[in-house]
TORLOTOR-853643 format. One record per residue (C-alpha): residue number from 1; residue in three letters; z, x negated, y. Coordinates in Angstrom, 2 decimals. Layout:
BEGIN
<pt NUM, 'ALA', <Z, X, Y>> ...
This chain:
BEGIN
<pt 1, 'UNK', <0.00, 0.00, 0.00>> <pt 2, 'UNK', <-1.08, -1.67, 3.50>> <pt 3, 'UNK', <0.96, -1.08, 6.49>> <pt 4, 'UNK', <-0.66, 1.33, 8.63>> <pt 5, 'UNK', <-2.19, 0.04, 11.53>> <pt 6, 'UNK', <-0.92, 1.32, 14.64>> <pt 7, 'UNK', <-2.93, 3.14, 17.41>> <pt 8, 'UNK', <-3.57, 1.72, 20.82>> <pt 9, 'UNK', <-2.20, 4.37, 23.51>> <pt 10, 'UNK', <-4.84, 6.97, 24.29>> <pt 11, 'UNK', <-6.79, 5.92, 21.37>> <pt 12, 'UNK', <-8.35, 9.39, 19.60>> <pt 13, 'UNK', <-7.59, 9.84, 15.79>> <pt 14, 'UNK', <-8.39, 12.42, 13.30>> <pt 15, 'UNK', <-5.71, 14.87, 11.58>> <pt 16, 'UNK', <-6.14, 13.71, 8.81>> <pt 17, 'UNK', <-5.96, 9.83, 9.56>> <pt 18, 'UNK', <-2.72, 11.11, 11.41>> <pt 19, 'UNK', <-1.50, 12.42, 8.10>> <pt 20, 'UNK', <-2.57, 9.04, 6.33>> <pt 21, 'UNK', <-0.48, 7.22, 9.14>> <pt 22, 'UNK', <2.47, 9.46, 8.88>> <pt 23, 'UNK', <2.30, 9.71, 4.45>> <pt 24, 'UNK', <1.89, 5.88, 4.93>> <pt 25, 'UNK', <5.02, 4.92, 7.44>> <pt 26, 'UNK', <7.55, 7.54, 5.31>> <pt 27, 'UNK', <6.22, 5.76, 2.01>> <pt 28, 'UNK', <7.10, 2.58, 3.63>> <pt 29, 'UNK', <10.26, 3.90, 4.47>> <pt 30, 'UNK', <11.85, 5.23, 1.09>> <pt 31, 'UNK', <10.43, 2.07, -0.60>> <pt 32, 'UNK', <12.55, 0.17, 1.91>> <pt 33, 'UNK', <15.64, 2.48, 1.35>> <pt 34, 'UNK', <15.11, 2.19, -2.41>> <pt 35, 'UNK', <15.29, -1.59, -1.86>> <pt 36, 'UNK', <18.48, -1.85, 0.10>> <pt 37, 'UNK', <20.01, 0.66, -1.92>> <pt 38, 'UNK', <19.33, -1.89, -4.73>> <pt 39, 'UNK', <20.50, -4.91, -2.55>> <pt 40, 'UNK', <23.71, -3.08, -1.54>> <pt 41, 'UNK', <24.49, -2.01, -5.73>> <pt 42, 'UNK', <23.68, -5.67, -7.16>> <pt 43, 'UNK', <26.53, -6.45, -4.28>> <pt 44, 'UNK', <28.66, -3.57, -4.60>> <pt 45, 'UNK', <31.85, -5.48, -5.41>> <pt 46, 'UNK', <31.90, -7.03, -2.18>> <pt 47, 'UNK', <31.41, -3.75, -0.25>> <pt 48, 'UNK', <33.88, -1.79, -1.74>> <pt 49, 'UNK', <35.97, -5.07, -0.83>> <pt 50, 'UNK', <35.32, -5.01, 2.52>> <pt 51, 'UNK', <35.63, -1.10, 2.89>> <pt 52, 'UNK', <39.35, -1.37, 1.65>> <pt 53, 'UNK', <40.34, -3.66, 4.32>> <pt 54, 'UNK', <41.54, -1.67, 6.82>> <pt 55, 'UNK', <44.20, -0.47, 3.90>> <pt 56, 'UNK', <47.32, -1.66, 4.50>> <pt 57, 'UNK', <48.25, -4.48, 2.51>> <pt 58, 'UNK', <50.33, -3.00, -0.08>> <pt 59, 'UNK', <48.01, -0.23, -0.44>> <pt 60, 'UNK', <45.44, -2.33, -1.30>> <pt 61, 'UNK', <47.79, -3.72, -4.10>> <pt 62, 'UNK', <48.30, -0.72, -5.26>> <pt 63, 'UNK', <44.35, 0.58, -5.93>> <pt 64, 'UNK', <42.52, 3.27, -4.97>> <pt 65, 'UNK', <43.03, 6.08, -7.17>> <pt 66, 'UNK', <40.02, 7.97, -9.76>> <pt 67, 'UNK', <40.04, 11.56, -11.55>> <pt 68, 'UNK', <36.99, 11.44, -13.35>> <pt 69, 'UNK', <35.13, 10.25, -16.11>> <pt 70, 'UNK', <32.16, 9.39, -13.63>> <pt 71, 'UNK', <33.86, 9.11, -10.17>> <pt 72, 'UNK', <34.05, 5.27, -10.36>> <pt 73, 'UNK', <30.21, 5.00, -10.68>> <pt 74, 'UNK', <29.03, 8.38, -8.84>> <pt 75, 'UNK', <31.34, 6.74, -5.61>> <pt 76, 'UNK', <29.84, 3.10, -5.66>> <pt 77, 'UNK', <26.72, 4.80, -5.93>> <pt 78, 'UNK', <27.26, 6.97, -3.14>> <pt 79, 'UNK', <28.24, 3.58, -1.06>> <pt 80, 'UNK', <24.93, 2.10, -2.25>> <pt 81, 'UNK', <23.19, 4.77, -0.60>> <pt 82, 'UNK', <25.01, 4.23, 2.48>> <pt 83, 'UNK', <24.63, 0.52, 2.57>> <pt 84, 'UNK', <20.95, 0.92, 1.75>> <pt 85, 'UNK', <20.38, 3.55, 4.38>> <pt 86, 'UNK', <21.90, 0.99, 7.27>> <pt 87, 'UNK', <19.86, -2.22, 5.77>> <pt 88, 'UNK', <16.50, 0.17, 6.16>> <pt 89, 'UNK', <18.06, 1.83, 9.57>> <pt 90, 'UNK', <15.61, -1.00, 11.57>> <pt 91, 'UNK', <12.41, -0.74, 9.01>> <pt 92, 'UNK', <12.90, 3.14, 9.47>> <pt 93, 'UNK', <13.21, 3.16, 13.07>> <pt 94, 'UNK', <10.56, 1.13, 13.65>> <pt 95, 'UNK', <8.27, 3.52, 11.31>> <pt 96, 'UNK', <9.24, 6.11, 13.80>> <pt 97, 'UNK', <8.71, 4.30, 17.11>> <pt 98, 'UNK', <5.08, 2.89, 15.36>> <pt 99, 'UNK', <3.88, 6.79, 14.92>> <pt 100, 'UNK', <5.37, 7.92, 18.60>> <pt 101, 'UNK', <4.05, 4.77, 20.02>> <pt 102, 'UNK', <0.53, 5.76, 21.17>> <pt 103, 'UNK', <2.18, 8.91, 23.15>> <pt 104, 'UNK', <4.02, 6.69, 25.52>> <pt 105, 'UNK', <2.60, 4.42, 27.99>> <pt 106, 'UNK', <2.11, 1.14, 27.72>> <pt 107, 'UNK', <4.60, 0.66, 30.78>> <pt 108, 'UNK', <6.61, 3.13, 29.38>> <pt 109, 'UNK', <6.83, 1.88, 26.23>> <pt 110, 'UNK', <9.02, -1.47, 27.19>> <pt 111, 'UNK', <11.56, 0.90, 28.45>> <pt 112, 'UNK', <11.97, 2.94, 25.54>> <pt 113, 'UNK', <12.03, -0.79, 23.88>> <pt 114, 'UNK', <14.91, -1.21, 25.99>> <pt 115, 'UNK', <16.69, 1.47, 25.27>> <pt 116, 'UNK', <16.41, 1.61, 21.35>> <pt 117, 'UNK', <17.98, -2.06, 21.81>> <pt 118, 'UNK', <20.54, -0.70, 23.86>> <pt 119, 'UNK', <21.14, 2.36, 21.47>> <pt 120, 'UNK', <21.26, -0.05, 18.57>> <pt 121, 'UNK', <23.73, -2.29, 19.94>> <pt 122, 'UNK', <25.82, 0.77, 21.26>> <pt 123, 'UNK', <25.63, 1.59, 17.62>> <pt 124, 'UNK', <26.85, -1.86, 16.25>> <pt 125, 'UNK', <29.52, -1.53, 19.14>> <pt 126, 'UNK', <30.81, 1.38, 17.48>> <pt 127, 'UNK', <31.19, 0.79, 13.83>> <pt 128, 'UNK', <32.58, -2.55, 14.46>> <pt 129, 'UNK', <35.16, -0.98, 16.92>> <pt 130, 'UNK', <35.91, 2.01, 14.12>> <pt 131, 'UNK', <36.51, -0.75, 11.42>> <pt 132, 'UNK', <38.37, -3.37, 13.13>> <pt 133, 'UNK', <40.73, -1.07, 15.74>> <pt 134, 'UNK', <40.46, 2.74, 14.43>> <pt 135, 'UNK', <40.70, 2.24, 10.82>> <pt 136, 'UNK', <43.64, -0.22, 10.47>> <pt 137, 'UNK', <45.72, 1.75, 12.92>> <pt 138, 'UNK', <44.96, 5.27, 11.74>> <pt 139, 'UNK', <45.40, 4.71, 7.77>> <pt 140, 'UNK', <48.57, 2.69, 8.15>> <pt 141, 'UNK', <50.09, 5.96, 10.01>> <pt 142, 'UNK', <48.53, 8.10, 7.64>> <pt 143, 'UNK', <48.92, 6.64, 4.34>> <pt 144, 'UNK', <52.56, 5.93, 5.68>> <pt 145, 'UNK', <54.00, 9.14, 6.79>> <pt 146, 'UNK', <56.70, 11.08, 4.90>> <pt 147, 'UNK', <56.18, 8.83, 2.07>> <pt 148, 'UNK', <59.82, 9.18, 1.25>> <pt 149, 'UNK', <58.87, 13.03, 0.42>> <pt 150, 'UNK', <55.58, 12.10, -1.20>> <pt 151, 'UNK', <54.31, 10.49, -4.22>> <pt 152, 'UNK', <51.62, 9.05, -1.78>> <pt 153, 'UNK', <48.17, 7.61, -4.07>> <pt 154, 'UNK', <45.31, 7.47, -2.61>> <pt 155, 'UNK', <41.86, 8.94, -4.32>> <pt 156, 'UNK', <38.60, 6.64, -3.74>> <pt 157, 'UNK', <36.49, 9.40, -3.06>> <pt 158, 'UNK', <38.34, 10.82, -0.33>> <pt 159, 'UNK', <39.19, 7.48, 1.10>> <pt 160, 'UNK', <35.60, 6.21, 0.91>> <pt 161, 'UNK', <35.07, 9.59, 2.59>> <pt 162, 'UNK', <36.74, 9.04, 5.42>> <pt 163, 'UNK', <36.26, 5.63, 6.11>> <pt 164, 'UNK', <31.77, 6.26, 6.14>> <pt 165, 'UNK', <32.59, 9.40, 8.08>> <pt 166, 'UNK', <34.49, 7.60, 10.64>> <pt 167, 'UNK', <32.01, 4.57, 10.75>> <pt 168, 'UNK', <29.14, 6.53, 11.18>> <pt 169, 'UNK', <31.22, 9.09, 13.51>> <pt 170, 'UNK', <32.10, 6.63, 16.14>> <pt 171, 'UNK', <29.24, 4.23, 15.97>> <pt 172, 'UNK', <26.75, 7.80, 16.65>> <pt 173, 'UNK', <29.58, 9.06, 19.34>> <pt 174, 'UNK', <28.82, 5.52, 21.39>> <pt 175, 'UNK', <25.54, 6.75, 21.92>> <pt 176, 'UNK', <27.06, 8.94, 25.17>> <pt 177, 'UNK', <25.36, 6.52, 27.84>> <pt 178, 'UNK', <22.22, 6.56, 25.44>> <pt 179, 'UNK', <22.35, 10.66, 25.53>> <pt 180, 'UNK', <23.38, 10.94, 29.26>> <pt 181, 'UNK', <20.78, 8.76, 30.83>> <pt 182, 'UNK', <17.80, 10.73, 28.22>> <pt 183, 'UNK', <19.23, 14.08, 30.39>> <pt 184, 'UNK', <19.31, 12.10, 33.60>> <pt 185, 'UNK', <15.67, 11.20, 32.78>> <pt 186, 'UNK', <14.13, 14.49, 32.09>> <pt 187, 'UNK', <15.94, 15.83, 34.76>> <pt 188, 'UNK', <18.20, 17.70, 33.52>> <pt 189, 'UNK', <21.13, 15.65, 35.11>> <pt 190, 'UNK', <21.79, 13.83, 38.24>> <pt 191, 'UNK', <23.90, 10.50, 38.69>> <pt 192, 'UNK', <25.75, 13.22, 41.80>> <pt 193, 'UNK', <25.97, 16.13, 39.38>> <pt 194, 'UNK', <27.92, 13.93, 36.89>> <pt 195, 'UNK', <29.88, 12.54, 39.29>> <pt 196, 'UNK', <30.92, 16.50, 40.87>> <pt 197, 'UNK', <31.52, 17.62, 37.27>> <pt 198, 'UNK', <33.36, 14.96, 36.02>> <pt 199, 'UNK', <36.53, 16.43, 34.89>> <pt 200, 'UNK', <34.49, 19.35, 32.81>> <pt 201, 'UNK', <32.79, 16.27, 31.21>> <pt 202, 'UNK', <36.27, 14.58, 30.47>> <pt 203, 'UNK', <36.91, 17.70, 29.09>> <pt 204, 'UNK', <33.81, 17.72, 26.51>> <pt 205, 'UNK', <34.21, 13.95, 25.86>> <pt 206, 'UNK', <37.80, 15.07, 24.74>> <pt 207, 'UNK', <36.97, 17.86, 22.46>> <pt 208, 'UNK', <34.49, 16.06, 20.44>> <pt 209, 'UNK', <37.27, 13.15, 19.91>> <pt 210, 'UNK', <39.21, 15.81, 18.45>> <pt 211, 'UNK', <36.12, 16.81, 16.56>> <pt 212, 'UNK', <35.66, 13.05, 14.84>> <pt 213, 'UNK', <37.13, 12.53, 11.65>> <pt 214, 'UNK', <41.20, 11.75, 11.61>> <pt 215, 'UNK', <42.71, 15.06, 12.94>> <pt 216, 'UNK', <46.31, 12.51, 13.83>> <pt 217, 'UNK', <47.08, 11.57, 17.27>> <pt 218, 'UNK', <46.57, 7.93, 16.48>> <pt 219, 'UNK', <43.28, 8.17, 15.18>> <pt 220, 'UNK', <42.10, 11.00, 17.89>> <pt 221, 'UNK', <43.41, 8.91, 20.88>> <pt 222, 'UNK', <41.72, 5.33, 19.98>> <pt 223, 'UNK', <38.48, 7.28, 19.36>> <pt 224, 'UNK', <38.87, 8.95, 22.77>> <pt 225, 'UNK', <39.75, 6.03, 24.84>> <pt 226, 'UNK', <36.25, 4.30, 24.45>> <pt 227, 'UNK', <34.10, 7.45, 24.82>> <pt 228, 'UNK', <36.07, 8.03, 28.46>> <pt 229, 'UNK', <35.07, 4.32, 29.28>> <pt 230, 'UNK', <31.34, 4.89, 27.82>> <pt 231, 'UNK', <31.24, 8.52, 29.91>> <pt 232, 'UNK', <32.47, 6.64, 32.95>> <pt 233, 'UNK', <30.04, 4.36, 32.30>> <pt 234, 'UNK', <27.20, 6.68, 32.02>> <pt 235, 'UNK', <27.57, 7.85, 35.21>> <pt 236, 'UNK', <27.07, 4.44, 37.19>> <pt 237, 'UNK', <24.30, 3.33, 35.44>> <pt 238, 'UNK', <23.33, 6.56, 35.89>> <pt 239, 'UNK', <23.17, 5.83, 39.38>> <pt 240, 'UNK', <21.37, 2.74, 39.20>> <pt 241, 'UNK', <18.39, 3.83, 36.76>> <pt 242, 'UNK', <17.81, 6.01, 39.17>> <pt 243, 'UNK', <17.32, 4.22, 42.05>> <pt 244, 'UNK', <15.08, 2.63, 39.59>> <pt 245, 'UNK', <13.03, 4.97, 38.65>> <pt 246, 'UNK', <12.73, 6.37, 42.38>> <pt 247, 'UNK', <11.31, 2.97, 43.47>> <pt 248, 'UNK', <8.56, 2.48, 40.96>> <pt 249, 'UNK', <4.92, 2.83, 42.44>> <pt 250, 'UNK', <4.06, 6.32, 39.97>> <pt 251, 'UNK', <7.42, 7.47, 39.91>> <pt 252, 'UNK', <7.44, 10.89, 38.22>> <pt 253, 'UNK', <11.18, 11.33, 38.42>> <pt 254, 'UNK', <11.71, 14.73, 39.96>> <pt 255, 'UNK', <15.88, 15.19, 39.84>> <pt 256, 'UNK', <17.55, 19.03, 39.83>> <pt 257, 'UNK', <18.13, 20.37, 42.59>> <pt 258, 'UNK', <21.40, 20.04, 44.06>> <pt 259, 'UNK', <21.33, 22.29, 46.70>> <pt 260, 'UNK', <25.15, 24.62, 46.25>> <pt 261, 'UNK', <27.09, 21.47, 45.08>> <pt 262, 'UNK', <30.04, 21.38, 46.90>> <pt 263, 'UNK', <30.56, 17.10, 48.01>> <pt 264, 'UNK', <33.28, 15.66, 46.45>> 
């Protein structure tokens, strides 16, 4: 199978070499997933190693706890797929961005560059943030409280769980900036409406730290205080993409209408 070779912006294709592009770049995909998946199995002891660091030490002594006949293979599969899925995250995206591509300008297209760098890194900024400062502080108060009324064991499926959900769940959750400035860009948002309604979006950036995985106040307030940074963030550079955009010779940047906005 050849890679497929991608358009030139503005260059006119048939539907059905569209289809041949598109069959081609998800076949490249899943053979890539199928291949990390692999990679991530023939190393599975030293993933479900590093998953079961943020235990606390003597829970880490004391193993992870299984039910089931199959549970010990059906949950390092399940990791596999994970592991695979995050080694073929860049093949996949750029797949994606190679079938999009022609639709964008060719200016355009370094920005978008730009920002799927920034996304990516807000991303790695995330997971490595859950695993080194959420993680290690949320299971030692959870897999520590009231244990002198419980018989406290932990089960690897619902500890693997909750450690991929809260990986993925905070690494996707520092995409905020990513999110705001796509609204700011469309138009949708202004760098002056954020700034008029920013306690409603303290508010929203609130709720959906509640809404991550880890329901205790430790886990809920160290996934909150980074999001209030990142939404502060947002706003300012905000503020100075548009000034950006508003200087550049074709500027199409038409921002709402802020005509009833009280000033701050």
């Amino acid at each position: 199978m050849r890679p497929p070779r991608r358009l030139r912006h503005g260059e006119e294709a048939t539907l059905v070499e569209h289809l041949d592009e598109l069959r081609s770049r998800i076949l490249i995909s899943l053979a890539t997933l199928i291949v990390g998946t692999i990679v991530a199995f023939v190393f599975q002891h030293q993933i479900l190693h590093w998953l079961s660091q943020p235990l606390p030490p003597a829970r880490r002594k004391q193993g992870l706890l299984t039910l089931g006949v199959a549970e010990p293979f059906l949950v390092t599969f399940k990791i596999s797929i994970w592991a695979g899925l995050g080694l073929a995250f860049p093949v996949v995206l750029w797949q994606i961005w190679g079938f999009f591509a022609p639709a964008v300008a060719e200016r355009s297209q370094r920005l978008v560059a730009a920002f799927v760098a920034f996304s990516s890194a807000l991303l790695g900024g995330g997971v490595v943030f859950a695993y080194y400062v959420v993680l290690p502080a949320a299971l030692k108060f959870l897999t520590s409280y009231n244990e002198q009324s419980f018989n406290i064991q932990i089960r690897a499926t619902d500890y693997y769980n909750f450690v991929l959900l809260t990986l993925v769940g905070v690494g996707v959750v520092f995409e905020l900036p990513v999110f705001v400035l796509a609204l700011v860009r469309l138009g949708v948002l202004t760098s002056q409406r954020l700034r008029h309604t920013r306690r409603l979006g303290y508010f929203i950036v609130a709720v959906v730290a509640v809404a991550l995985p880890g329901i205790d106040p430790v886990t809920t307030t160290l996934e909150a205080i980074p999001l209030f940074v990142l939404y502060e963030g947002s706003i300012w550079l905000s503020v100075l993409m548009e000034r950006y955009w508003m200087r550049q010779p074709d500027n199409d940047y038409e921002p709402v209408d802020m005509d009833g906005w009280d000033e701050e």
